[in-house]
N, C-alpha and C positions, 0 to 999 in steps of 0.2 A: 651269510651270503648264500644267494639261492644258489640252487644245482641244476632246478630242471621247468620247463612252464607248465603252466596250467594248461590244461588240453583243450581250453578257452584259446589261451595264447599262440597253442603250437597251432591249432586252422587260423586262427589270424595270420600268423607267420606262415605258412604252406600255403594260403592265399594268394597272399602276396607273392610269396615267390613263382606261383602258376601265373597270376599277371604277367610276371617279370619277362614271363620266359613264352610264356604260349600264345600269339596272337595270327590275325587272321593269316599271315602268309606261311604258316606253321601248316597251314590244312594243302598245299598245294603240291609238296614234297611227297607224303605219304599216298597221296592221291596217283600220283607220276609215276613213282615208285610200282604200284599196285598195278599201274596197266603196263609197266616195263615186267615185271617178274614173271606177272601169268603164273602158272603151277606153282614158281619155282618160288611164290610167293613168302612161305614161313621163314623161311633163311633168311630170305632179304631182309624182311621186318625188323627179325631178331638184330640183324647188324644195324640197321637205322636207328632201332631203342637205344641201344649201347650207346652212340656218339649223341642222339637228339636227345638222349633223359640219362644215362647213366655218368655221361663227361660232365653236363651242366652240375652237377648233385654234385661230384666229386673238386669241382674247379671253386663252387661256392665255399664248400668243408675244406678247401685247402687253403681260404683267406684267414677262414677262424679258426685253422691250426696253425697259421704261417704268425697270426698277430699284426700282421700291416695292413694300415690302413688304403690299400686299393692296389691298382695294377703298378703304378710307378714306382714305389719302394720295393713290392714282391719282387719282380724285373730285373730290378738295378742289383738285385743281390749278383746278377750277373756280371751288372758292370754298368756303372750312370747311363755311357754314351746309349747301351744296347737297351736299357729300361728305355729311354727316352724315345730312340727308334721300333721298341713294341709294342710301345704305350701308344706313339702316334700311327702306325701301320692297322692295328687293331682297332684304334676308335672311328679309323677313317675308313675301314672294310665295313663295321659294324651300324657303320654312319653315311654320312651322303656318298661316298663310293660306289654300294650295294645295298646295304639296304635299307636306308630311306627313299630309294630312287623305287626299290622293286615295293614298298609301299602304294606307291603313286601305280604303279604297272599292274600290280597285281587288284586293285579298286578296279584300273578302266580295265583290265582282264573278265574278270569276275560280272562287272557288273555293266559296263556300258557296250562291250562288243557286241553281245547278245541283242541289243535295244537297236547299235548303229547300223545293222548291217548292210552293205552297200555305199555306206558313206567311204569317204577318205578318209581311213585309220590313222594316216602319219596326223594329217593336220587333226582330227579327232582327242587323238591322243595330245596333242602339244597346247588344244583348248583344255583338256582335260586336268591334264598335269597342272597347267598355269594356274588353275582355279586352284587348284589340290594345293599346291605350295605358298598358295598366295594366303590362304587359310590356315596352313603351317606355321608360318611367319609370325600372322600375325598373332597366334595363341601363343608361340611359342614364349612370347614377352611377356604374355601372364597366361601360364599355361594350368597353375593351381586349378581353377576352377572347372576348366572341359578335362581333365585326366580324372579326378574326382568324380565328375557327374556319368564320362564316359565308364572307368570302373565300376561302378554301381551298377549303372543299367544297361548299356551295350553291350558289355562283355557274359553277364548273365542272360541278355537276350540271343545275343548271337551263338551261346554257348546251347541254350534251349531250342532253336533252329534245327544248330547241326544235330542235336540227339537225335530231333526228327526226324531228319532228314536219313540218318544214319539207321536208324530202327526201322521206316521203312525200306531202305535199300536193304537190309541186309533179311528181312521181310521179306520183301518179296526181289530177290535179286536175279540183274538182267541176264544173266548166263551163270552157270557153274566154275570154279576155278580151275578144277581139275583140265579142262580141255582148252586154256589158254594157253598158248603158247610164247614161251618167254622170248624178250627181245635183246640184242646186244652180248653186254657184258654180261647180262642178270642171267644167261642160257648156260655159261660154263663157271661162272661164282659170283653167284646169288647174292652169297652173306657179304663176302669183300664190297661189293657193289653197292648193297646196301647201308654199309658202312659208311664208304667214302658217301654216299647220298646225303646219311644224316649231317655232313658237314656244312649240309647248307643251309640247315636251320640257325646256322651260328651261334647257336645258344650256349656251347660251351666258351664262345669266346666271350661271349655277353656274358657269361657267369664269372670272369676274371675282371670284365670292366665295372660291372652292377653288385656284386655280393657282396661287397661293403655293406652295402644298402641292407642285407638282408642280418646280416652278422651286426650291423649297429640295434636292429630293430632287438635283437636279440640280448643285447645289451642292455638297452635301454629299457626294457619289461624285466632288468635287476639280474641277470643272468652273467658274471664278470668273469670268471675263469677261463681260461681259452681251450681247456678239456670240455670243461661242459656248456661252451658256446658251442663248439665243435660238435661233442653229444647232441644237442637241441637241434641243430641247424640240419644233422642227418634227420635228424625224426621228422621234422618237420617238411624235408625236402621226400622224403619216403611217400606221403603223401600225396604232395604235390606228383610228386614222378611216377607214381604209380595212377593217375590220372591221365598222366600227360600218355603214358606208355597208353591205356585202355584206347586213348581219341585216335592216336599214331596204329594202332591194330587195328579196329573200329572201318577208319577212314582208307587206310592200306586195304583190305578186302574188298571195300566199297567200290574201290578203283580197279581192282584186280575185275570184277563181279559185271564192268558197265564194258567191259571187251566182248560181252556179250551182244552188246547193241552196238557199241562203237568204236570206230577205229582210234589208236592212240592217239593222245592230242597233241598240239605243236610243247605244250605246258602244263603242269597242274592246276593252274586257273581257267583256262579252258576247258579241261576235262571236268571238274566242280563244278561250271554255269552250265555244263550241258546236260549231269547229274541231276543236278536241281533241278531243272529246266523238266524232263523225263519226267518227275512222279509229283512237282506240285505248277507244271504249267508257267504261264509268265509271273502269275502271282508270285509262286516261290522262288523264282528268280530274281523276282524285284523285291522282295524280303531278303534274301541271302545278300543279291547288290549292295542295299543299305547297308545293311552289320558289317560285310565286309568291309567296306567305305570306310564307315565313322570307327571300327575298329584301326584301321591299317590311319587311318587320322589323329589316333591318341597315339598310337605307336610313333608313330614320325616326328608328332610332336615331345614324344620324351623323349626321342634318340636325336634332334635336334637341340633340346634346352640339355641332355647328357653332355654331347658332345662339345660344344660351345662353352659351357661350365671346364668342363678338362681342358682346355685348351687356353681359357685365359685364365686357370690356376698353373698349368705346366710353362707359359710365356708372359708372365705380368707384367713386363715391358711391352708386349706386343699390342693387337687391336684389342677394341672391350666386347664384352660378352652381343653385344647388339650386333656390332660389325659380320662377328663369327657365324653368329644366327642368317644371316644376311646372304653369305658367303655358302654355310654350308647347303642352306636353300634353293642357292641360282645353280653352285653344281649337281647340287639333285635331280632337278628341272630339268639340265640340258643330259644326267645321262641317264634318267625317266624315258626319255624322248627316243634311246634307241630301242626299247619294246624290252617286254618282259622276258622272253627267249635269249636274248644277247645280252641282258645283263646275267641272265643264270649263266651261262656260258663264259663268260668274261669271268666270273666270281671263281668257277672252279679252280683253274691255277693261282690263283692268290689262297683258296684257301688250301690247296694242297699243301703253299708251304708255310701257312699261318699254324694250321691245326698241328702240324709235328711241334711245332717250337711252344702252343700253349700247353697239347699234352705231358710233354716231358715238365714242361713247366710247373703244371698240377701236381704232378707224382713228385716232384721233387719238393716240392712244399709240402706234400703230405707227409713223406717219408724225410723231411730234414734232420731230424732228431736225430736220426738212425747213423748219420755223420756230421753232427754237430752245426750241419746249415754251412759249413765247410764252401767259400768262395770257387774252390778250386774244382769240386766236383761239378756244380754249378756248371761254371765255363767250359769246363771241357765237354760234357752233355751237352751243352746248350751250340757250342761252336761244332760237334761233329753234325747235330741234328740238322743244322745250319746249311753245312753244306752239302747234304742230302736232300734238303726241303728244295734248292736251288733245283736238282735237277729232277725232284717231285713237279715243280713246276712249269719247268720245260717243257716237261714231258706231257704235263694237261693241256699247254695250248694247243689251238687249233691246229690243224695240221699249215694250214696254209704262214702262219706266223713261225710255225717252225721250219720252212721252208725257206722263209724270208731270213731266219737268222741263222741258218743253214747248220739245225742241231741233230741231225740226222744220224750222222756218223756215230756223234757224242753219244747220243739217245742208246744206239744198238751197240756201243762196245757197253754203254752203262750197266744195260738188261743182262750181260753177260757175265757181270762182275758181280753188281750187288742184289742180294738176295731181296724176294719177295717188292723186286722195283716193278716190275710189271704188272702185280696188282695195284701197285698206286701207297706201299708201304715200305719203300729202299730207304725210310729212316728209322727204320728200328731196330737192322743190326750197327750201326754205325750210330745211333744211341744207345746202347749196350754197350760196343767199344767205348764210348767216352765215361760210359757209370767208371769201368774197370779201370778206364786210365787214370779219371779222376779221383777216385779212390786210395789208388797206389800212390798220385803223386799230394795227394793230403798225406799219406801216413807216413809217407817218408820227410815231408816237412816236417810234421811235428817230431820224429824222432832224432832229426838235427838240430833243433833248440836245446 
């Protein structure tokens, strides 16, 4: 039985997993980020790496040490109902929720605002979208053919673009770093800031929902042990992440570098069309538009034909895979339609309390061995993280919604209580608590049998 791939095999496999994980609304974060930090830029970075390429690598290697086959069995080690409810809260964050919508948002961002200007953006955008989805749809029933064709050549087209585009900004770049000055959160913690950012790449969630995928390919090139799928799948994703990491530093300075010319943007696909726009004129803009486009078009279409596949394998009583397609499409469409700005905004508190409950999730499948994958420790991690992520996500909505559900009070006795809740991390000592409690109350079961 083999141990290890051919180093044919492992860039085949690191390939793929860069597909998996990198596509075009991946450049808009780092971009944001960059004209948000100013100086304060290297911190930031460094925290956006960690959650955008260091979670994804570790949430992958935690399926091919865990040995299940995808997010619903991993899950359920907590308990059926709670697999059921992460499985379906994650594919539908990862899905038409967020971001198949911000697919559609981040195209007419990137590529048509620049062309419409002056027109009517709302109705703009809802001609836009409808086109976009209606195109979604219909690949999505045979989607084999454009993700194939699209892999191949969009994604090394658009990937050879942005070098350009990247080599000459940072060539000849619009202002110096040093003399920006950071904005917000990013002025007194940079890295925290940058961290919570990377969480909207989603990739580490995507890497709980997708790394089957990568962990079977692994398998399937003769690779069977789950040490050395494990072994492979890190080397392989090393690769890839150290890629991902180069384009995410790359793109982050690029964006620090154009507050030389201009002021921050409403988004990172604005600030990217305008980028463009700067050093190669409309040509280069209507080159980046396309890539962007038919990029964010295979993407939509795999996380449409993903999502719809889970869902009438998780409900096979319920509607067929057509229906779902159907479904997950028209809610896309309609919340496409609130603009690319309000869905990044709307996404932050769900993932505030999405990302605590995947990362304990990860570590605990990494490290199961260590207490025999023990249900007990499980639950109780998973139920303190739980009610910590709750008021992680209070705490990101808008102000105005928290005013409405009048959590004010809750908010400011909270910040007084629990450690590091003010950075946007109050679940880390009360997942600590639950390792300890969980622990104790495994060892003391087994010592009354």
């Amino acid at each position: 039985m083999r141990e290890k791939l051919t180093k044919k095999e492992l860039v085949f496999v690191a390939s793929m997993l860069f597909g998996m994980f990198f596509g075009a609304g991946n450049l808009i974060f780092p971009v944001y980020l960059g004209q948000l930090s100013g100086s304060h830029v290297w911190p930031a970075v460094i925290g956006f790496i960690i959650t955008g390429v260091g979670l994804p690598l570790l949430g992958v290697t935690a399926l091919g040490v865990s040995r299940q086959e995808g997010l619903l069995p991993l899950s359920s080690r907590v308990g059926k109902g709670y697999g059921v409810f992460f499985t379906c809260a994650l594919y539908l964050t990862i899905g038409p929720c967020f971001a198949i919508p911000r697919c559609a948002t981040v195209s007419f961002t990137v590529g048509a605002v620049p062309i419409l200007q002056g027109t009517d953006s709302a109705m703009a955008l809802g001609i836009f979208s409808l086109v976009f989805f209606a195109a979604v749809l219909a690949f999505s029933f045979r989607p084999s053919k454009i993700l194939t064709w699209v892999g191949k050549v969009l994604n090394p087209l658009f990937l050879c673009f942005l070098g350009i585009l990247v080599i000459r900004a940072l060539v000849s770049p619009m202002g110096p770093i040093q003399g920006v000055e950071p904005m917000d959160a990013y002025a007194t913690g940079a890295f925290f800031s940058g961290f919570r950012e990377g969480y909207q790449t989603m990739d580490a969630l995507a890497s709980l929902a997708f790394g089957i995928v990568v962990v079977n390919a692994i398998r399937d090139l003769g690779v069977k042990k789950s040490d050395a799928v494990a072994k492979n799948t890190i080397f392989a994703g090393l690769f890839s992440c150290l890629l991902m990491a180069l384009i995410y530093l790359m793109v982050t300075i690029m964006g620090t570098q154009s507050r030389g010319l201009f002021p921050v943007g409403a988004n990172g696909g604005e600030a990217l069309a305008l980028i463009a726009e700067h050093y190669f004129g409309t040509a280069g803009a209507l080159i980046l538009a396309a890539t962007v486009t038919l990029a964010c078009l295979k993407t939509a279409i795999g996380l449409v034909t993903s999502c719809s596949e889970t869902f009438v394998q998780m409900f096979p009583k319920g509607p067929s895979y057509g229906v779902w397609a159907v479904i997950f499409s028209v809610v896309s469409f309609l919340i496409a339609n609130l603009g690319l700005s309000a869905i990044i905004d709307y996404a932050v508190p769900v993932l505030m309390f999405l990302y605590p409950l995947a990362i304990t999730l990860i570590l605990l499948a990494l490290f199961g061995g260590l207490f025999h994958n023990d249900r007990r420790v499980y639950l109780w991690v998973t139920g303190c993280t739980l009610v910590a992520a709750v008021f992680d996500f209070l705490n990101a909505l808008p102000t105005s919604a928290q005013a409405l559900l009048h959590v004010e009070p809750l908010l400011s006795a909270t910040k007084q209580i629990l450690p590091f809740f003010s950075l946007g991390f109050g679940w880390v000592c009360p997942a600590i608590l639950g390792l300890v409690i969980g622990l104790i109350h495994a060892r003391i079961s087994k010592g009354h049998r």
